[in-house]
Structures are given as structure tokens and as C-alpha cells.
BAFI-470924 format. One line per field, with one value per atom (N, C-alpha, C): residue number from 0; atom name; x, z, y negated. Coordinates in nm, 4 decimals, decimal comma. Example, Ala and Ser with C-alpha at 12.3 -4.5 7.8 and 13.67 -1.06 7.14 Angstrom:
BEGIN
nr c(0  0  0  1  1  1)
atom c(N  CA  C  N  CA  C)
X c(1,3190  1,2300  1,3200  1,2850  1,3670  1,2900)
Z c(0,7800  0,7800  0,7800  0,7080  0,7140  0,7870)
Y c(0,5690  0,4500  0,3300  0,2250  0,1060  -0,0030)
***
This chain:
BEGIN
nr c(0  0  0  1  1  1  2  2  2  3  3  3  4  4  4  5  5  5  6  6  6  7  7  7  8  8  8  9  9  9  10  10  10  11  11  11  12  12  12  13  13  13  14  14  14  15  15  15  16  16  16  17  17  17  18  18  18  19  19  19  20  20  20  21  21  21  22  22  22  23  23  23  24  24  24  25  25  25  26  26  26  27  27  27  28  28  28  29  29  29  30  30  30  31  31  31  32  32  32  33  33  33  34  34  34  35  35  35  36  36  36  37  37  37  38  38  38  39  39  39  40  40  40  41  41  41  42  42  42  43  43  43  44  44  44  45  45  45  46  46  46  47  47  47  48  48  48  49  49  49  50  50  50  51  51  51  52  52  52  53  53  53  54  54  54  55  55  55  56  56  56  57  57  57  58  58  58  59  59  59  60  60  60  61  61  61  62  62  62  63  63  63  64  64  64  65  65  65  66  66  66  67  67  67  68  68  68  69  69  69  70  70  70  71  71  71  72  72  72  73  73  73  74  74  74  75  75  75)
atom c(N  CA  C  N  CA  C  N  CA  C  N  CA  C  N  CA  C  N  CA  C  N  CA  C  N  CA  C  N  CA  C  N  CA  C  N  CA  C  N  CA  C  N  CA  C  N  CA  C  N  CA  C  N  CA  C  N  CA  C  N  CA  C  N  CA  C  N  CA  C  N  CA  C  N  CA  C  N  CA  C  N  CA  C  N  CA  C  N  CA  C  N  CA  C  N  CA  C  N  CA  C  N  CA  C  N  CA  C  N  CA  C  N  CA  C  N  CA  C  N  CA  C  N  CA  C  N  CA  C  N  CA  C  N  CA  C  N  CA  C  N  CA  C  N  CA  C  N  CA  C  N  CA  C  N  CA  C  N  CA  C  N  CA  C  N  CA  C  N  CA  C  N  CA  C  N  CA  C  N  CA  C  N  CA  C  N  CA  C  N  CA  C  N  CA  C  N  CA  C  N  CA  C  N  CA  C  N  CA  C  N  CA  C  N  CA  C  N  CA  C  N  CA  C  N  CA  C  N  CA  C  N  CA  C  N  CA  C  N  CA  C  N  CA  C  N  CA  C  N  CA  C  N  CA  C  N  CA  C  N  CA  C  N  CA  C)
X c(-14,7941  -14,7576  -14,6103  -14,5763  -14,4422  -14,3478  -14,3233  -14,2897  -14,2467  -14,3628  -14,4073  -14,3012  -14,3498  -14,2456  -14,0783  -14,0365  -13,9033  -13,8769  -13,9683  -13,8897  -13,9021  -13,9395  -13,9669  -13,8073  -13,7720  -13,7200  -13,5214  -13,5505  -13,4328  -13,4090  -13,5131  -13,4564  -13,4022  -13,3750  -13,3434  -13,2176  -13,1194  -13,0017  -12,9259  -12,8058  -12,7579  -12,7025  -12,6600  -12,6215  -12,7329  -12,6726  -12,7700  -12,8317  -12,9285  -12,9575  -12,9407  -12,8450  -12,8448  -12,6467  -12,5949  -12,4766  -12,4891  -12,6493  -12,6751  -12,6755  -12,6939  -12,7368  -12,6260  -12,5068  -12,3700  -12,3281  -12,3564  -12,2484  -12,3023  -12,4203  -12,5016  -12,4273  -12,4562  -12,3359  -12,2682  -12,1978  -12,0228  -12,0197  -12,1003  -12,0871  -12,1035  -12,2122  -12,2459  -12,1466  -12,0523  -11,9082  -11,8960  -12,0082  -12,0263  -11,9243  -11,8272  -11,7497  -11,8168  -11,8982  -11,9410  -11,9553  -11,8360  -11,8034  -11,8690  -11,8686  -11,9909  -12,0581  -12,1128  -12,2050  -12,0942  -12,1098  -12,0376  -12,0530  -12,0248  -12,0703  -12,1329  -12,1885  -12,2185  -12,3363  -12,3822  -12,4876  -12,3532  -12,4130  -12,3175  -12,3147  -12,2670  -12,1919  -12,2539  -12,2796  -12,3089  -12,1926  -12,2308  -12,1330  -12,0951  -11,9492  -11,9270  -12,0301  -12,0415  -12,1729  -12,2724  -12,3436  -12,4257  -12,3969  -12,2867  -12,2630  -12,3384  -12,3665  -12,4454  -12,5797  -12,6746  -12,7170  -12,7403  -12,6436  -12,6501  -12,6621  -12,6198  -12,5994  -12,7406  -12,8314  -12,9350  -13,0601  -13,0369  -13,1291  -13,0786  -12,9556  -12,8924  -12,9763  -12,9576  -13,0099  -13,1787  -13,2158  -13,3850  -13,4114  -13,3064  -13,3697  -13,3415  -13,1798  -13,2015  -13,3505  -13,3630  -13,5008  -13,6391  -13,6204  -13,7433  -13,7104  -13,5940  -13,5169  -13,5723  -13,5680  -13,5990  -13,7329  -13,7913  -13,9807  -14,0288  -14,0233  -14,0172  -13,9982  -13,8356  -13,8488  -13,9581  -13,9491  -14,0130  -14,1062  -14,2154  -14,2980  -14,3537  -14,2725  -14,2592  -14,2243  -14,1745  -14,1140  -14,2706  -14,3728  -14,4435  -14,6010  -14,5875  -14,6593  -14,5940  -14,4740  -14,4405  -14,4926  -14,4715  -14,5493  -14,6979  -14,7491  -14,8844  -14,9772  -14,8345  -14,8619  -14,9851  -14,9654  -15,0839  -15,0492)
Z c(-17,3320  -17,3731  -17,3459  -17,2643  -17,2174  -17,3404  -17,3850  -17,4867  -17,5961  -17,6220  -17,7405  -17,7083  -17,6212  -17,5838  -17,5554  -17,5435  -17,5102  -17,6974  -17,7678  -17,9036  -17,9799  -17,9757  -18,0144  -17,9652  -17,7952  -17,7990  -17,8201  -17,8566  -17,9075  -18,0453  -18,1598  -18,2512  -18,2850  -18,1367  -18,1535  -18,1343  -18,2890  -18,2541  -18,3140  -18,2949  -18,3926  -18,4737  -18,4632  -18,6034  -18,6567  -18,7470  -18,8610  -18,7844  -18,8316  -18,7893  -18,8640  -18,9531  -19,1188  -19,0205  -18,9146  -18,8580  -18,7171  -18,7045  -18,5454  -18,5904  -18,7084  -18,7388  -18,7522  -18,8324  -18,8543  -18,7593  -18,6265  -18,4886  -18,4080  -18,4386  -18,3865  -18,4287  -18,5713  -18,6773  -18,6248  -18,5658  -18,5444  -18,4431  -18,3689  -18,2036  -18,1732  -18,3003  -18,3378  -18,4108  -18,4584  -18,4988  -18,6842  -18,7192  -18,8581  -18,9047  -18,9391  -18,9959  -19,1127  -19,0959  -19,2109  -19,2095  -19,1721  -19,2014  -19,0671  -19,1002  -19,0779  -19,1749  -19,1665  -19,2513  -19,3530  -19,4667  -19,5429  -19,5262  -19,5556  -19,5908  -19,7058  -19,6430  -19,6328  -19,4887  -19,4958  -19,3265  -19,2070  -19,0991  -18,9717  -18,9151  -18,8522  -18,7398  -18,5841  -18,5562  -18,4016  -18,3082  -18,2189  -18,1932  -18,0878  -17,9933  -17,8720  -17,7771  -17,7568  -17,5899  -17,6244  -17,7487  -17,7739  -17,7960  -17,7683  -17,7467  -17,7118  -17,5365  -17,4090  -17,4874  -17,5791  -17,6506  -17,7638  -17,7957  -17,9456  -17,8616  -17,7399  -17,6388  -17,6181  -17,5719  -17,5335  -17,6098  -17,7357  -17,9194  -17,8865  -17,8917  -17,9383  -17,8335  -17,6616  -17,6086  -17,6351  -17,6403  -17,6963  -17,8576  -17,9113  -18,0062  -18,0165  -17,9114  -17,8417  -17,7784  -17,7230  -17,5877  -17,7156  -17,8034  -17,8841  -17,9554  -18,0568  -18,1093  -17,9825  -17,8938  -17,7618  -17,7921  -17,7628  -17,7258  -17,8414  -17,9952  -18,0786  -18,1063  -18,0624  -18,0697  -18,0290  -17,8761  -17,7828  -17,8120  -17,8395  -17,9282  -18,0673  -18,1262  -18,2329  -18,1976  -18,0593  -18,0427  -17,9699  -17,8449  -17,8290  -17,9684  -18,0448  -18,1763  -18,2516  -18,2016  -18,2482  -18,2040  -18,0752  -17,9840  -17,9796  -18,0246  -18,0032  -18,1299  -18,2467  -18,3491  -18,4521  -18,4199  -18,4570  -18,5626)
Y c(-8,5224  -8,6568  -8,6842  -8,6287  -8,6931  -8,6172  -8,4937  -8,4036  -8,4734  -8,5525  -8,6528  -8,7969  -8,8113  -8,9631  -8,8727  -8,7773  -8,7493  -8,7124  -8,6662  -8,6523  -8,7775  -8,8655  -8,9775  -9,0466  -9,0290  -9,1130  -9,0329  -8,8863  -8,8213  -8,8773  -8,9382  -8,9600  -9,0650  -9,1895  -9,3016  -9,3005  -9,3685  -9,3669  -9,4365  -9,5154  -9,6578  -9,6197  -9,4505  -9,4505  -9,3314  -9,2301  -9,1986  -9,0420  -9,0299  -8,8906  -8,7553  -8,7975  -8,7232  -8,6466  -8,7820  -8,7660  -8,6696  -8,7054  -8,6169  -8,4654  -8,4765  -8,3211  -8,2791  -8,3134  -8,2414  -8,2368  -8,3479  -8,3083  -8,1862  -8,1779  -8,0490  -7,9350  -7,9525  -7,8365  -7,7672  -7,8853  -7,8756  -7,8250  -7,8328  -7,7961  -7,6453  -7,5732  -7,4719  -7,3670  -7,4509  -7,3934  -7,4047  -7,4724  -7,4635  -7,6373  -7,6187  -7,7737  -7,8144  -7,8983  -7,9388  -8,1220  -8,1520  -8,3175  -8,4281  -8,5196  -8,6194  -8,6799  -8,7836  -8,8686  -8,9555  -8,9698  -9,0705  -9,1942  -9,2735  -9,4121  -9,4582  -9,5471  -9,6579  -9,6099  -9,4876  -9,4200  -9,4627  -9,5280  -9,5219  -9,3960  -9,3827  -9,2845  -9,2642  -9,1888  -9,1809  -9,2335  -9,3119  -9,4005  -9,3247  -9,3454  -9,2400  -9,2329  -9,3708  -9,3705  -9,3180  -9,2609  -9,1730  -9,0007  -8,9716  -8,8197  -8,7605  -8,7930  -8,7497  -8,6766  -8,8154  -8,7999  -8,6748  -8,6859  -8,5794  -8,4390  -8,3802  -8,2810  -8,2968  -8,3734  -8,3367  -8,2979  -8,3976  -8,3061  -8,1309  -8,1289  -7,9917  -7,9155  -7,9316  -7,8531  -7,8184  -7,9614  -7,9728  -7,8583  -7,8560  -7,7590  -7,6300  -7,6110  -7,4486  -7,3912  -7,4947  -7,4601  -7,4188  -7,4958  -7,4561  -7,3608  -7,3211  -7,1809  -7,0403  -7,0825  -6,9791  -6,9255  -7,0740  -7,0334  -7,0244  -7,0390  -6,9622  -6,8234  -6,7975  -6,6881  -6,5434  -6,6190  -6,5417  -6,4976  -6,6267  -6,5968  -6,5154  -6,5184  -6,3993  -6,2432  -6,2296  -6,0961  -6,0653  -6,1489  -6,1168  -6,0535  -6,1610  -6,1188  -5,9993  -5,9948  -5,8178  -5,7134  -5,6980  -5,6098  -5,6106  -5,7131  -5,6897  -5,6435  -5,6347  -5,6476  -5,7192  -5,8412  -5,9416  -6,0108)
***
């Protein structure tokens, strides 16, 4: 439950989430803009923020993976 209430409350944000994703992007090394307008902007005091989605979807990129390398080996 708590999993559930922490992604719930990663997608809350004053500006757009279409903008969380490009700052992710960006952070990843891929330049691919921000959000246009008339969509807002992730505002600064939400940075902290956008860092903690990013790490939240390394951590799952991981246990995914992992997961697939174990279904390799077991060949299942």
C-alpha cells in the first residue's frame, strides 16, 4: 500500500508531467526541450521532486531487469 500511495503521490505536480518527463530526459543526457505552452513548467521548488520520480524509475529499470536476467537462467 504504501508503494501505491508514494506513486500516486510522485505524480503530483503544478506543473505538467509531459515537463517531468523531459527533465528526466535531460538528466539522462538526452536534450530534448521542455514542455511548450500553453502546459506549465515544473516549477524550481519541485526539482527535489522530479530527482525522486527519476530515482523511483531507475529502482524499477533495476528490478525489472533483474528479473529478466533471472528468467534467463532459468530459462522460463
Amino acid at each position: 500500500m504504501a508503494k501505491i500511495d508514494d506513486s500516486v503521490k510522485l505524480t503530483s505536480f503544478k506543473g505538467n508531467l509531459y515537463d517531468v518527463m523531459k527533465l528526466i530526459l535531460a538528466k539522462r543526457g538526452v536534450s530534448v526541450g521542455r514542455a511548450r505552452n500553453p502546459l506549465p513548467h515544473v516549477e524550481d521548488d519541485e526539482m527535489d521532486h522530479v530527482e525522486v520520480v527519476r530515482q523511483h524509475i531507475d529502482d524499477a529499470i533495476a528490478e525489472f531487469t533483474k528479473w529478466q536476467i533471472v528468467k534467463f537462467k532459468l530459462n522460463i
